[in-house]
N, C-alpha and C positions, 0 to 999 in steps of 0.2 A: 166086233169089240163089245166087250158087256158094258152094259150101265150098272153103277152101285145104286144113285139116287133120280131124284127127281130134279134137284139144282143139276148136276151134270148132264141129264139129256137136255135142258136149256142151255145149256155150253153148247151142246153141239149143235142142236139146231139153229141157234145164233149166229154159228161162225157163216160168213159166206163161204158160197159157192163159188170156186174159181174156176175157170176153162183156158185153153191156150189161146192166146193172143190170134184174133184173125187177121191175114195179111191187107195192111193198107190200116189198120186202126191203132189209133193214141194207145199208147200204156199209161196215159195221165188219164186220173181220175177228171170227170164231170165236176163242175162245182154246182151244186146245187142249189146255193144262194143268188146264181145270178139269173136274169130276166132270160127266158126264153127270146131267142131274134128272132124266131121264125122261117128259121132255113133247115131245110130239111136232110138230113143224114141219110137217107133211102138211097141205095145204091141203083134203084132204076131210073135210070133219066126220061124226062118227058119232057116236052116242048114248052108247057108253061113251068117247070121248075128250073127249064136251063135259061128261061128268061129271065124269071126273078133271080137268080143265081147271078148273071151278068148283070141286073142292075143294083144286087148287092155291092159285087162285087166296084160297080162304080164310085158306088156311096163311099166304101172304104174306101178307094183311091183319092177322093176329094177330101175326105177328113184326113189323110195321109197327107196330101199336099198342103194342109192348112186352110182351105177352103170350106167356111162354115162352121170354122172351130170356134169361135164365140158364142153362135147358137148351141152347139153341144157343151161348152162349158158353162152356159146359163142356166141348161138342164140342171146339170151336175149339180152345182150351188140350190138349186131350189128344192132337189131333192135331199142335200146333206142340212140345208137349213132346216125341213120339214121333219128332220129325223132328228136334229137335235132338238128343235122345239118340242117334240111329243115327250122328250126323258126329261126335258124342264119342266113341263109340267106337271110330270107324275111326281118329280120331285119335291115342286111345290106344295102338292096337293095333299105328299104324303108330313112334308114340313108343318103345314097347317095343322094338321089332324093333332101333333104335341105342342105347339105354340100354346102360353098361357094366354089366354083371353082377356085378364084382367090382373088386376095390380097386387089382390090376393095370392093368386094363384104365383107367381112370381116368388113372393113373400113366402109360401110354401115350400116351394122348390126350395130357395134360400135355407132354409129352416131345416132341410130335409138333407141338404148334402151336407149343413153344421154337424145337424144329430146323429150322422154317419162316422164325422171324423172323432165326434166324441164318443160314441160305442165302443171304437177302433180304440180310442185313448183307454178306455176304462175294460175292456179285455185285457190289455195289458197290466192292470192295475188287478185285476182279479186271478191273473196266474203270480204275481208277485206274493198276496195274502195268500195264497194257495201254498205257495211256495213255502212260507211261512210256519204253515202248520204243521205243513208235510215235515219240516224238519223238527220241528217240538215232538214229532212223534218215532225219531231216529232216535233219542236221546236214551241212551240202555239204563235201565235200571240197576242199580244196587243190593246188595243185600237186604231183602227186606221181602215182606209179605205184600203181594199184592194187594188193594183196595177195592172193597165192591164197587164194580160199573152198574151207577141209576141205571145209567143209560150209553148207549154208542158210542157218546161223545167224554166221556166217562175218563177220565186219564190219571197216568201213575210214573210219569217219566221213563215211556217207554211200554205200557203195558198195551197199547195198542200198536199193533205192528203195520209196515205200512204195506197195506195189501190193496191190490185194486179197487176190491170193494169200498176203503175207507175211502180210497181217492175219488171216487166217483161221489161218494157223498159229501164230500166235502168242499166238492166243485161247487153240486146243486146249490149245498149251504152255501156259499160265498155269493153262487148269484143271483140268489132268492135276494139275499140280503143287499146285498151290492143293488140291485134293480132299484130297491124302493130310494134309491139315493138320486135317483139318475132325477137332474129339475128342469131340463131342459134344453135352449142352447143358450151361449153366454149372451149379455145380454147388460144394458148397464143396470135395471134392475135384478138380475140375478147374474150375479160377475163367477161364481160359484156352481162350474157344472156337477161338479159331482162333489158331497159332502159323505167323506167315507168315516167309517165307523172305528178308528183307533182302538186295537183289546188294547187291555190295560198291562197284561203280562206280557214281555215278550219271549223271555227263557226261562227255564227253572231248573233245578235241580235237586235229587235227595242223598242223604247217605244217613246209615240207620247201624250202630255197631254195639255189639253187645259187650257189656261189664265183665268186671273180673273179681273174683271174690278175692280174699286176703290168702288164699291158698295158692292165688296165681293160677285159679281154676276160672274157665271161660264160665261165665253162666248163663243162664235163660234170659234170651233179651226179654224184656216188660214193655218194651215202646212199641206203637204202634204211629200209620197217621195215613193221611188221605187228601188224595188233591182231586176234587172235581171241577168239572166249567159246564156250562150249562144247567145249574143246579136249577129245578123247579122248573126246566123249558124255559129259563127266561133268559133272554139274550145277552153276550157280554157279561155272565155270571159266573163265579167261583168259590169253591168251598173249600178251606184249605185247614186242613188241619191238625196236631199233633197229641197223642195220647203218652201217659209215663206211668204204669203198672209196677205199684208195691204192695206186698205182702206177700202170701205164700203162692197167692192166683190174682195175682196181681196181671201175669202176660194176659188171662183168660180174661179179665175184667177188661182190659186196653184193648183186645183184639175184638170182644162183644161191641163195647163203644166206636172203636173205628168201624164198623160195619153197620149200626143200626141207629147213630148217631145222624149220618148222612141222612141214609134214605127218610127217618121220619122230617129232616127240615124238607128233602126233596118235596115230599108230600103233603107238609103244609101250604109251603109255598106256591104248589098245583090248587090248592082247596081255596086260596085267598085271593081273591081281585083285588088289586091296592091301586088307587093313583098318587099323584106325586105328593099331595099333601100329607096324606096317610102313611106312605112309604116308611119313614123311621116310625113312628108307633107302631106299624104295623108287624116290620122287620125284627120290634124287639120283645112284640108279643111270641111271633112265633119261635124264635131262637131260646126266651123263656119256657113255651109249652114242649120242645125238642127235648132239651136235658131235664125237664119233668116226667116227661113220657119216656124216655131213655132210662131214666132211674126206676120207674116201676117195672119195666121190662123185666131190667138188670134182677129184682128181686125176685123175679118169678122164673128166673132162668134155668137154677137149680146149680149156680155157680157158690160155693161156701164165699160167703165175702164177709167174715165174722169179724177179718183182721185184716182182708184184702181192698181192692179199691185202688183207681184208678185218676189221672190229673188231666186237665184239656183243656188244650185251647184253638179256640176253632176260629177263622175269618170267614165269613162271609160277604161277599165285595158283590153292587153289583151296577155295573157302568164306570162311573167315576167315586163310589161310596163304599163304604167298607162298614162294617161292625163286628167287631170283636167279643166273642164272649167266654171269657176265663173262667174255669175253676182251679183252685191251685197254684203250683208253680213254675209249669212249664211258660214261655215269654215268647210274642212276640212284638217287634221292634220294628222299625222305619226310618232308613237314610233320607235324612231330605236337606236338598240343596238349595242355601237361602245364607248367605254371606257366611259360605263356610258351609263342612257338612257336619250336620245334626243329628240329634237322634229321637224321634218320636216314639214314646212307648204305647201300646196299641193294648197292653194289659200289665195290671198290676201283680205281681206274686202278694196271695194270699194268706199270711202267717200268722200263726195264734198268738204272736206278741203285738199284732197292730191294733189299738185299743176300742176301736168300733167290734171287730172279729172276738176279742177275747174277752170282752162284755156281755155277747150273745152265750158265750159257751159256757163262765161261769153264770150267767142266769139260769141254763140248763142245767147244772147240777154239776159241771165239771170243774178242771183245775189246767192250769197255763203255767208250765215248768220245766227246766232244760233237766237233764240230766247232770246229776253234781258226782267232784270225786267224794271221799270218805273224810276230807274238812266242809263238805257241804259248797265248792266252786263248781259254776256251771261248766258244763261241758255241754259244746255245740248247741244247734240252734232250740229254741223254746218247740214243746209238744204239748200236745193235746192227752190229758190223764182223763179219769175218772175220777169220781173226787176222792174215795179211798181205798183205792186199789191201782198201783203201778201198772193198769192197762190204758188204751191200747199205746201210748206212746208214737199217736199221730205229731210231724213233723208241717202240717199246714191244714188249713183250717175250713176248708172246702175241698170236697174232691166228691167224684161217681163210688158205690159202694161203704166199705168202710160201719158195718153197721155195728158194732160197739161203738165209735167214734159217733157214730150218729142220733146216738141217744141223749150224748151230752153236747148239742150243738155244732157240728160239722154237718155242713148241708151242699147239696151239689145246684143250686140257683145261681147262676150266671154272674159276673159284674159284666156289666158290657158299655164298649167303649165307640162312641162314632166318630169317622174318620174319613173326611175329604181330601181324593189322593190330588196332589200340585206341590208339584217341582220335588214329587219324590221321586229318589232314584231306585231302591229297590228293599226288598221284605227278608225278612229272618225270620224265622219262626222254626220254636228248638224246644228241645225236653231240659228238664237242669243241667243234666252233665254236660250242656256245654255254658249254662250260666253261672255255675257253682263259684270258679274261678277265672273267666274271663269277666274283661270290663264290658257296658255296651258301646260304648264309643269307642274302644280298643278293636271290639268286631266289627262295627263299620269302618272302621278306618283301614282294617285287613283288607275287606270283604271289596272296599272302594277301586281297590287296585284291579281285582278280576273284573269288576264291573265297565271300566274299561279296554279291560281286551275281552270284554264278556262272553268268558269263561265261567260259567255257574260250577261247571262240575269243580273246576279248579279251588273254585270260594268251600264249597263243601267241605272236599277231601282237606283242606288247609284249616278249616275252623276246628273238625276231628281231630286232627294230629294235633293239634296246639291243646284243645283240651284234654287227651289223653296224656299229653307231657304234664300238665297242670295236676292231673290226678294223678301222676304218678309222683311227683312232687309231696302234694300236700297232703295225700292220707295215702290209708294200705291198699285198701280197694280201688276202682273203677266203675263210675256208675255205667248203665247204658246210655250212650249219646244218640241222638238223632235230629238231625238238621235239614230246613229247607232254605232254597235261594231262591226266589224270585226277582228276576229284574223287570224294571216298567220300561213301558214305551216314554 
């Protein structure tokens, strides 16, 4: 027979040898464990082995009859005694070797099977926040332009898809951060094993829909907007934003801004070490140098913005804090619940009839005047002229671009608004066409209903239809609408 291998000829040289049974011998196996007696199996007899043979053989007959069987079961017992004593004390010995010594060590142990079952508690706690995100990142996007990603974490209501990769990173993330929370075991001085990090958002949603001219012709949507988290690496941060492009490049001027708007706050925010004292000073220096640096950009871009120009309003939150910085009159708003739900305004609209704004503009050399019929009655809201000449007939009094307007006092410098989020329930933030003819406590009070079967996309798609009825109501046209929902924790 051949061999394949070298395990196989150890097969076979292992198996025993077997032969036929010779007559007169056991087919029972030997035991090997037991004591040799000292009688001999040799098939030749001699004189002295058929002596000791027959006084074997006596010996057995006397312990057969019960004669002497207490001395052989004294044996017994002192050898079964002798044998369990030896496994008692290796048991001992090996018992000793993990015995705590002392009262610490104890204390340790203790410590140590606690910090176990709370590990075991807060893995759980960590695939839940996972879970979390994973589904913030299911949520399909809308019509609409995606938003530049600073970074990985970078989000657009679905513009990150959920691929292994993100999942992987966003395990790390959760336990990087989840770690630094872990304080110990409970304890009466620390009752609080794990002190987890609450994001302030839990769902969001967008919908972004373009206008209709008086032709009943779709047009170029102008709105743009951007949702990041993690803005500047800093943790629990979000930049939420919305742009509303008018003039003739007006979508180009909205779509520059939501893209280079972001990244310079990203990039201040990386350049500034702040601590907590500093934080708002500091938050509203750099939001001021943003839409400063954003507006020089914009002039060197080689976008014509002679009559064009853009409106924004951006939130940047970051923990439990927020600041809002408006130009123009796109809105963002805040349900908060506090004996009834409220409405917090998070920014002002900006119009050249409000008497600080249309001070500055006629100081500039301009003029503040609606459009009148031919008896001289205004029609619609107050614009931004020149002082003799019917241009540009800007409709607010801040905005990005706009450089006719900006000669007679329309400037893109921020208002900005600080805002500690408690016992709000959740954020708006929209371009005009959907504040034109909607109330704000009419939209929260909608928007209140999805927040309870928290449905974001539901609140969306229902704010747009109600303002597209609205505008098809009250004028010819249809402006571009574009709306976001966020809900809080």
């Amino acid at each position: 027979m051949k061999i394949n291998s070298a395990s196989q000829q150890k097969l076979v040289y292992a198996r025993p040898q077997t032969s036929p049974l010779k007559t007169g011998s056991s087919p029972i196996k030997k035991n090997k464990y037991l004591v040799s007696s000292g009688i001999s199996t040799n098939t030749k007899i001699d004189n002295k082995v058929s002596k000791s043979t027959a006084l074997s053989h006596d010996l057995i007959s006397l312990i057969k009859n019960g004669a002497n069987s207490h001395i052989h079961n004294q044996f017994f017992d002192r050898k079964l005694n002798s044998r369990n004593q030896f496994i008692l004390d290796i048991n001992v010995a090996n018992s000793n070797q993990n015995r705590p010594k002392s009262r610490q060590q104890i204390q340790q142990i203790a410590k140590n099977k606690k910090t176990d079952n709370n590990l075991k508690n807060h893995e759980n706690l960590i695939q839940k926040q996972f879970q979390k995100l994973f589904d913030l990142q299911k949520q399909r996007q809308k019509t609409h332009r995606s938003p530049p990603q600073i970074h990985n974490r970078a989000m657009s209501n679905g513009d990150l898809k959920p691929t292994s990769d993100i999942a992987n990173k966003l395990i790390e993330y959760i336990k990087k951060q989840s770690a630094k929370q872990i304080k110990g075991y409970r304890s009466i001085s620390n009752p609080d094993i794990i002190l987890t990090e609450r994001r302030l958002i839990s769902k969001f949603a967008v919908k972004t829909q373009a206008g209709m001219l008086h032709t009943k012709q779709e047009k170029t949507n102008q709105d743009s907007f951007a949702i990041h988290e993690k803005i500047g690496n800093v943790d629990n941060s979000y930049l939420l934003q919305v742009s509303d492009g008018h003039g003739i490049n007006g979508h180009e001027v909205a779509q520059f801004v939501q893209e280079r708007l972001p990244t310079i706050i990203d990039q201040l925010l990386k350049s500034h070490k702040m601590n907590k004292k500093e934080q708002d000073m500091m938050i509203q220096m750099i939001l001021r140098q943003a839409f400063e640096k954003t507006t020089k950009e914009l002039y060197k871009s080689g976008i014509d913005i002679t009559y064009s120009g853009a409106t924004t309003v951006c939130l940047l939150v970051i923990e439990r804090t927020g600041w809002c910085a408006n130009i123009g009159d796109s809105r963002a708003i805040i349900a908060k619940q506090k004996d009834g739900l409220h409405v917090v305004e998070l920014s002002h609209d900006q119009k050249p009839d409000i008497p600080r704004e249309e001070k500055r503009i006629v100081q500039n050399g301009g003029r503040v005047q609606a459009y009148s019929d031919e008896e001289g009655n205004p029609i619609g809201p107050a614009r931004v002229w020149l002082k003799n000449e019917n241009v540009p007939g800007l409709a607010m009094s801040r905005s990005f671009g706009d450089y006719v307007a900006a000669q007679v006092g329309v400037i893109s410098i921020p208002e900005i608004i600080k805002h500690t989020f408690q016992n709000d329930k959740f954020l708006i933030m929209a371009s005009d066409g959907i504040w034109e003819f909607l109330d704000n406590q009419w939209v929260i009070d909608i928007v209140y209903a999805y927040y309870l079967k928290n449905d974001a996309e539901g609140a969306v798609d229902r704010l747009v239809k109600e303002a597209t009825e609205a505008w098809q109501k009250e004028d010819e046209v249809i402006d571009d609408i574009t709306c976001i929902v966020a809900f809080f924790n």
